[in-house]
C-alpha positions in Angstrom: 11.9 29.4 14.4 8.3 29.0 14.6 7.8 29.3 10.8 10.4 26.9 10.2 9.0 24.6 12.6 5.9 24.7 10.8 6.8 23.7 7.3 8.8 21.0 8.4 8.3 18.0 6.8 8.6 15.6 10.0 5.4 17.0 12.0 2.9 15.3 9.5 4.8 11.7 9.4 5.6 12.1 13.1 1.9 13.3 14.3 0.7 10.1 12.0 3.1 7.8 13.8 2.7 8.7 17.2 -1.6 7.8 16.6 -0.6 4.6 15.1 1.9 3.7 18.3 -0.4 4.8 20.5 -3.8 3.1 18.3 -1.9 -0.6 18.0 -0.4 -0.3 21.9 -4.1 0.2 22.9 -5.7 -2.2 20.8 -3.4 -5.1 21.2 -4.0 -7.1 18.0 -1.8 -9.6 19.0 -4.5 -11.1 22.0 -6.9 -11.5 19.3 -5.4 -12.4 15.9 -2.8 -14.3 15.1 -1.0 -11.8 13.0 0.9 -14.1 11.3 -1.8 -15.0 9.0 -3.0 -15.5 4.8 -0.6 -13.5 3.0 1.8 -12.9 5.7 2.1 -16.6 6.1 3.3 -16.3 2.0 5.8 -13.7 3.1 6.7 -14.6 6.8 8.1 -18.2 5.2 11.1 -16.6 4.4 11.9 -15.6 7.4 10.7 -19.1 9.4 12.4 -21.4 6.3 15.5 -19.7 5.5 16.6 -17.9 8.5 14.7 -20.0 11.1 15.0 -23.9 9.8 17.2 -23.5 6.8 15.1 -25.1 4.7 13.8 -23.1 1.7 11.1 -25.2 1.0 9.0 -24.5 4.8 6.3 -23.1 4.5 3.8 -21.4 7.8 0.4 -22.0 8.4 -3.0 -21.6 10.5 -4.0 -24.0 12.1 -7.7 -24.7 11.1 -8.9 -25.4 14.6 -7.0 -22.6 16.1 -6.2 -19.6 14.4 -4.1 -18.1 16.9 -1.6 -21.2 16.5 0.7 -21.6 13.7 2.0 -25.0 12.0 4.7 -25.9 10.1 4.8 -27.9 6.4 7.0 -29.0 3.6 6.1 -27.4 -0.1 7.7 -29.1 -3.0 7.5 -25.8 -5.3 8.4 -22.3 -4.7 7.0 -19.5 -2.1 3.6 -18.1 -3.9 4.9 -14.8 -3.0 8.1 -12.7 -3.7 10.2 -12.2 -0.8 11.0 -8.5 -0.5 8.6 -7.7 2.4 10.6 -10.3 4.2 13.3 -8.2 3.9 11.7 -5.1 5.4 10.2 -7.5 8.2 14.0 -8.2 9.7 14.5 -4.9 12.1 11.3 -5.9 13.9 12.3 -9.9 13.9 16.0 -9.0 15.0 14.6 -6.8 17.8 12.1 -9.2 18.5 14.8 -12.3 18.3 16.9 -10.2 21.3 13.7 -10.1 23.3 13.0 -13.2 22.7 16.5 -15.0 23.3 16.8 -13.2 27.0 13.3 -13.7 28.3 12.7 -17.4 30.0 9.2 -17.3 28.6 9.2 -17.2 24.8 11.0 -19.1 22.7 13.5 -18.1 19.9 11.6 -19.3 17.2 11.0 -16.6 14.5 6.9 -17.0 15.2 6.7 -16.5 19.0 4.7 -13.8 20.7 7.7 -11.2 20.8 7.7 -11.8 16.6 4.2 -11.0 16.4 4.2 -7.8 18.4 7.5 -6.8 16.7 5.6 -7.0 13.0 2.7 -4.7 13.8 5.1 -2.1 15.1 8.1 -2.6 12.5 5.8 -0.9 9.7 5.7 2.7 11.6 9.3 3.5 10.7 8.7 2.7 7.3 5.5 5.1 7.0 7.2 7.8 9.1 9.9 7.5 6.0 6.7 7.4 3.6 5.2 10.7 4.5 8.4 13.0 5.0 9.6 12.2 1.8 6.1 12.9 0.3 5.6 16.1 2.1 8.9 17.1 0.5 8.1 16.3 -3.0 4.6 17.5 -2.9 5.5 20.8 -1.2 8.6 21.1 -3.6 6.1 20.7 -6.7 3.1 22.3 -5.5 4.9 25.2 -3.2 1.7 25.3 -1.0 1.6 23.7 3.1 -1.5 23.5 4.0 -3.3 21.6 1.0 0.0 19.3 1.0 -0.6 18.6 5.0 -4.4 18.4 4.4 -3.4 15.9 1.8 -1.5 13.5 3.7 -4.4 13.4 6.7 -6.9 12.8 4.1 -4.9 9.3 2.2 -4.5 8.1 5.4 -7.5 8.7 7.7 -10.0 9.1 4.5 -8.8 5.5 2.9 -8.0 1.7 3.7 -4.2 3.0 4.1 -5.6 3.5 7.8 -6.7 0.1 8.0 -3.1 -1.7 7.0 -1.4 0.6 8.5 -2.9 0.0 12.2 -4.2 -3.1 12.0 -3.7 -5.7 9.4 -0.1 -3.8 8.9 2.1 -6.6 8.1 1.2 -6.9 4.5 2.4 -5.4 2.0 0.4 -2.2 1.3 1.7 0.1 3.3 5.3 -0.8 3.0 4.7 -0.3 -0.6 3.2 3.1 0.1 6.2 4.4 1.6 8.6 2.7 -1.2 6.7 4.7 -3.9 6.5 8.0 -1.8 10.8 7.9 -1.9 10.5 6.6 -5.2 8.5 10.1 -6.2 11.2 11.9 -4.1 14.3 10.5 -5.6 12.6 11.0 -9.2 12.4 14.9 -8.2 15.5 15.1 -7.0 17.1 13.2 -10.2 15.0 15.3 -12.4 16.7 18.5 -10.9 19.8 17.0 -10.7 20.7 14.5 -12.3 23.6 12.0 -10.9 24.7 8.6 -10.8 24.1 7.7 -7.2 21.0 8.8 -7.5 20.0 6.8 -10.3 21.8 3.9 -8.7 19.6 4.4 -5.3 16.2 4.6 -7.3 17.6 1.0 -9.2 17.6 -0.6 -5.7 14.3 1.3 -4.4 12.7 0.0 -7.7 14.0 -3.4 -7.4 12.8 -3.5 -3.8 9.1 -2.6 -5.6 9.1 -4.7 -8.1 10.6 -7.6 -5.4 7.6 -6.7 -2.2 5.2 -7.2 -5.9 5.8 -7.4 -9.4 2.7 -5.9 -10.7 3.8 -2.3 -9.1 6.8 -1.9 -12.1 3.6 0.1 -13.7 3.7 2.4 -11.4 7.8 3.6 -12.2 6.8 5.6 -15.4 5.1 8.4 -13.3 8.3 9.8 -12.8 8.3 11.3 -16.1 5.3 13.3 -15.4 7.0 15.2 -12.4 9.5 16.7 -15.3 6.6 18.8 -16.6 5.4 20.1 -13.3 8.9 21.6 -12.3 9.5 25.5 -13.3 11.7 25.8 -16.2 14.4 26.9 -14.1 14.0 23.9 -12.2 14.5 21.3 -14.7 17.9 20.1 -15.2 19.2 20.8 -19.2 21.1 17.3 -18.9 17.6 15.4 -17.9 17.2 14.1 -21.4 21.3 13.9 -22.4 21.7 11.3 -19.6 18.9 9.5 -19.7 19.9 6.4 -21.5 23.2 5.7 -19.3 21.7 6.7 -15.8 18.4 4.1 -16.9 21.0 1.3 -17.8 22.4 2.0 -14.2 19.3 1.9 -12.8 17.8 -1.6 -14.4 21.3 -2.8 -13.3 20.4 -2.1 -9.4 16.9 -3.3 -9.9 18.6 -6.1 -11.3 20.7 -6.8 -8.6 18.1 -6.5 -5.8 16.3 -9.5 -7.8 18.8 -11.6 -7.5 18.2 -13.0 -4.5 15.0 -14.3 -5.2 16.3 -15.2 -8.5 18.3 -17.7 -6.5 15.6 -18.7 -4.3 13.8 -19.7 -7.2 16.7 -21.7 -8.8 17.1 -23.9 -5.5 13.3 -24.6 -5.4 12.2 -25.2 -9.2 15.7 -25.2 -11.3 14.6 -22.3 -13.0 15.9 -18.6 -12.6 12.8 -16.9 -13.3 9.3 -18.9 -11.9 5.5 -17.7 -12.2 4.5 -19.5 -8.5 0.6 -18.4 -9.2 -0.4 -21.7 -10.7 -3.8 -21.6 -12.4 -4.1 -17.5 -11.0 -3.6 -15.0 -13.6 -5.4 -11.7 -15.3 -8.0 -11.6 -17.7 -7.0 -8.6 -19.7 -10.1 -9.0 -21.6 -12.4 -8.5 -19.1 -11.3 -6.4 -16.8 -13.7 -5.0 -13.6 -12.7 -1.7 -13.1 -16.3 -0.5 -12.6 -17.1 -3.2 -9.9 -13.7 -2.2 -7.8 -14.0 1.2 -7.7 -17.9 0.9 -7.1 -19.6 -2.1 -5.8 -21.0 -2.8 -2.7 -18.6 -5.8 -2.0 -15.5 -4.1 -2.4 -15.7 -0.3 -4.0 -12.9 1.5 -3.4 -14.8 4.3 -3.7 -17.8 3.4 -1.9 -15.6 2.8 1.1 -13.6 5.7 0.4 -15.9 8.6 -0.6 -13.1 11.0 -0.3 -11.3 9.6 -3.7 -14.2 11.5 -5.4 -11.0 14.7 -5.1 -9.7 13.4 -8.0 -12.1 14.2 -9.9 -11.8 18.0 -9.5 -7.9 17.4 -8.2 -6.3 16.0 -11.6 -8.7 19.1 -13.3 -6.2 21.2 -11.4 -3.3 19.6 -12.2 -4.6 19.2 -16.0 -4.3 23.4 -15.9 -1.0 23.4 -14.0 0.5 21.2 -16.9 -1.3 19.2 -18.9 1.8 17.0 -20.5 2.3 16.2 -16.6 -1.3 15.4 -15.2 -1.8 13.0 -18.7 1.2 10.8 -17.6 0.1 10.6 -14.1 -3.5 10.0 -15.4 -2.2 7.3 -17.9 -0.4 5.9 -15.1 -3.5 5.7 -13.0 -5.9 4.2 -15.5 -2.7 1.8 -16.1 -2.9 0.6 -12.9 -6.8 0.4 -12.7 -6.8 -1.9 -15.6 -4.1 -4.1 -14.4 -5.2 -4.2 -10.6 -8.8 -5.3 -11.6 -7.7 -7.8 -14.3 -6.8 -9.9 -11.9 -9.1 -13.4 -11.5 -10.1 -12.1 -8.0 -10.5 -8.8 -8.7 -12.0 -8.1 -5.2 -8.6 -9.5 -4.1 -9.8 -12.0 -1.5 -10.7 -10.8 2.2 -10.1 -7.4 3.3 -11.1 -4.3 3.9 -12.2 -2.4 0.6 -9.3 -2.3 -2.4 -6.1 -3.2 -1.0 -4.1 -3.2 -3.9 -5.1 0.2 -4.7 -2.9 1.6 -1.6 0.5 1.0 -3.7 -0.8 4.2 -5.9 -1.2 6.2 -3.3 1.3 8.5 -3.1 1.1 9.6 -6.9 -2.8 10.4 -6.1 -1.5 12.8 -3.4 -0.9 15.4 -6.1 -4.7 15.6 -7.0 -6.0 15.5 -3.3 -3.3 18.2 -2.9 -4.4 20.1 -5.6 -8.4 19.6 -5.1 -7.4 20.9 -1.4 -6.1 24.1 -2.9 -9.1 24.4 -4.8 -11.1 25.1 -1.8 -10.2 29.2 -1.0 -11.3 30.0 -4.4 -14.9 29.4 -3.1 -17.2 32.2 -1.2 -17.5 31.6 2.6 -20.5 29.3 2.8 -19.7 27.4 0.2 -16.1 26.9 1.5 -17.8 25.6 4.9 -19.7 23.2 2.9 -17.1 21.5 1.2 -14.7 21.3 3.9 -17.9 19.8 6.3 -18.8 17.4 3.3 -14.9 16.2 2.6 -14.7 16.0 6.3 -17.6 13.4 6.8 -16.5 12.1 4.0 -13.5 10.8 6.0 -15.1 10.3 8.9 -17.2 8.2 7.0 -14.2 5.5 5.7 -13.3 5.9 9.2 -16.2 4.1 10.5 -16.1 1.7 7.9 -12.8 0.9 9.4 -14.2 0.2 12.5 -17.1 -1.6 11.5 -14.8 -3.9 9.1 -13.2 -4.4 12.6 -16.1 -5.4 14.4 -17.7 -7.8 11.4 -20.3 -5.0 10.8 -18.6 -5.1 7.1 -17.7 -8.8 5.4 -14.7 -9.4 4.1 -15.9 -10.7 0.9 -19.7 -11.0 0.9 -21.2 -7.5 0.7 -24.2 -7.0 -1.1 -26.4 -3.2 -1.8 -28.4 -5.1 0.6 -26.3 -5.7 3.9 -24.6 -2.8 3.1 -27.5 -0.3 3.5 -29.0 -2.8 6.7 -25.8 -2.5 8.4 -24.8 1.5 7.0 -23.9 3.6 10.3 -25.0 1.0 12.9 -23.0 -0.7 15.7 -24.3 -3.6 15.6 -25.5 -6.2 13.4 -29.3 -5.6 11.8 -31.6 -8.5 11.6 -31.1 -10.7 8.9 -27.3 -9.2 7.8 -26.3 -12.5 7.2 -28.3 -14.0 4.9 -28.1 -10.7 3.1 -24.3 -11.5 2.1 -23.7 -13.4 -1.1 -20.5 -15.6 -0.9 -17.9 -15.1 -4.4 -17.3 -18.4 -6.0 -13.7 -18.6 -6.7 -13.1 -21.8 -8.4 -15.5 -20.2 -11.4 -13.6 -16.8 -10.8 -10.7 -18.7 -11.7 -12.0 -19.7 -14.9 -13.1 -16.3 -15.5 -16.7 -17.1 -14.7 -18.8 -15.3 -12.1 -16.1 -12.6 -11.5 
């Protein structure tokens, strides 16, 4: 019983989820921010426009002299963002709406103070979701606990996943995490059997990717690699025979998850496919993927020390099976090059690389793997790694809290206020004229990026 209890794939997702619930009920975002606010405005429009007002052309806003308050306007184009992560918003607005219609002292609104609570708890569910199905498929593929549970502690307390998932949790990041982790588990489970409603399910899940954000279809092809890491045994014969029919099923539920927005976009503009990004768009030419994984104003690995496992992690899957680590490597450096193609390629204000969550759950085979390199090692050595990954994590821990507490800009950093403010708790003299503000408008153009 014991034994059983152990392996079970719900401890991990529910141990993470309980910390969250008890980490957002004690720091109340809600008294201080406005929740509602930047991209979620983008997203929460949907919800305030269509369901709210009936009018798909509302938008939400900040008000500039109060943050906290939020203002209505009239757009004459389409929503800048897609509007799948409205979708996943409605369980926390429909329990919020019941709260809100029986209480005498909120209104019914869609953007009252019930809503706002209600979106920084609706994302737990969804992670919960996240990490049990990825426990499953990494412990399916890998056959080892520990380095799978060590793993899933070390993406989500060792990188900016902590971060929107407990504070700024209503964007999109780590909806998308848990989208791709059952994405990963459906591909395994189609890969080793191989059925219609399965292909059908992973249609819709992949729709609902591609719908929450469009650049993240990139990230699909990495169910191919899985294939190679299964035993012989394990791989279905009729993988290959049924490919072509079960992807034509597939495309045809991504297809219908679009459509939706497809409508959306024919009300707004007249036209069934829009791009709303105006003068936004990559520069494939000149891509920084250097600068996000290592400057001081936005590294992901900087911030993140522990990525450095995949250095040594996709060596060890490289040896499991080399056909299967290239195509999740391939994928990867994909993603990279897209990601940081983008005109803003330090993705406005935030905390470290957001976009860079959404891959997340492939990179958990590497950390997995880099985990299980660890034993291998003498005794002292083995100490020393596990201290060093472990500071390591404590490490993007504290930036977390420091990116809380404006020890950390949210677009500025230089080497400079970096290093002044590295490991302090409060502000050194002369942080702030050590930040150096981006310039956008010549970003846009592809100058000073």
């Amino acid at each position: 019983m014991l034994e059983r209890l152990r392996h079970h794939p719900a401890w991990p997702a529910t141990l993470i989820s309980l910390f969250l619930i008890f980490y957002i009920s004690y720091d109340k975002r809600w008294t201080y921010s406005p929740i509602i606010e930047w991209d979620v405005c983008n997203y929460y429009s949907y919800i305030k426009g269509l369901l709210y007002e009936g009018d798909p052309y509302l938008r939400l806003w900040n008000a500039d002299t109060n943050r906290m308050e939020l203002y209505t306007y009239t757009s004459s184009q389409s929503e800048k963002m897609t509007g799948g992560l409205a979708l996943l918003y409605l369980p926390g607005v429909s329990v919020a709406h019941i709260v809100a219609s029986l209480s005498p002292h909120y209104q019914d609104d869609g953007i009252s103070l019930p809503y706002r609570i209600a979106l920084q708890y609706n994302v737990i569910p969804y992670l919960w979701l996240g990490f049990y199905f990825l426990y499953i498929v990494l412990y399916k593929v890998l056959k080892r606990h520990w380095p799978v549970i060590l793993a899933l502690f070390t993406l989500f307390f060792g990188t900016n996943l902590l971060y929107y998932s407990a504070l700024e949790n209503a964007m999109s990041h780590a909806y998308t995490f848990s989208l791709y982790s059952i994405w990963l588990y459906l591909s395994h489970e189609w890969l080793t059997k191989p059925r219609i409603i399965i292909a059908i399910a992973m249609g819709l899940l992949a729709g609902l990717i591609i719908w929450i954000r469009p650049v993240n279809i990139v990230l699909l092809p990495a169910s191919l690699g899985l294939y190679w890491f299964l035993r012989r045994d394990e791989r279905s014969i009729l993988v290959w025979k049924v490919l072509p029919s079960h992807l034509l099923w597939m495309a045809a539920a991504a297809f219908l998850v679009m459509i939706p927005q497809m409508i959306y976009w024919k009300v707004t503009s007249g036209r069934w496919l829009v791009y709303s990004y105006g003068d936004e768009h990559f520069f494939f030419l000149a891509p920084k993927v250097i600068e996000g994984l290592f400057s001081w104003r936005k590294g992901w690995v900087l911030y993140s020390p522990v990525l450095l496992m995949l250095i040594p992690g996709f060596m060890a899957l490289w040896r499991r099976s080399w056909k299967g680590a290239s195509i999740f490597l391939a994928v990867f450096i994909v993603f990279l090059y897209v990601t940081f193609s983008w005109w803003c390629w330090w993705y406005g204000g935030g905390y470290s690389q957001r976009p860079m969550i959404d891959i997340l759950p492939l990179l958990a085979f590497p950390i997995s793997t880099a985990w299980m390199l660890i034993p291998r090692f003498v005794l002292p050595i083995r100490v020393l790694l596990i201290a060093t990954l472990t500071a390591m994590i404590a490490l993007n821990t504290f930036h977390v809290w420091q990116y809380k507490n404006y020890l950390i800009h949210f677009d500025s950093n230089t080497r400079r206020s970096y290093l002044m403010n590295f490991l302090r708790t409060t502000h050194a003299p002369g942080w702030w004229e050590a930040l150096e503000a981006p310039d956008y408008e010549a970003a846009k153009k592809g100058l000073k990026r």
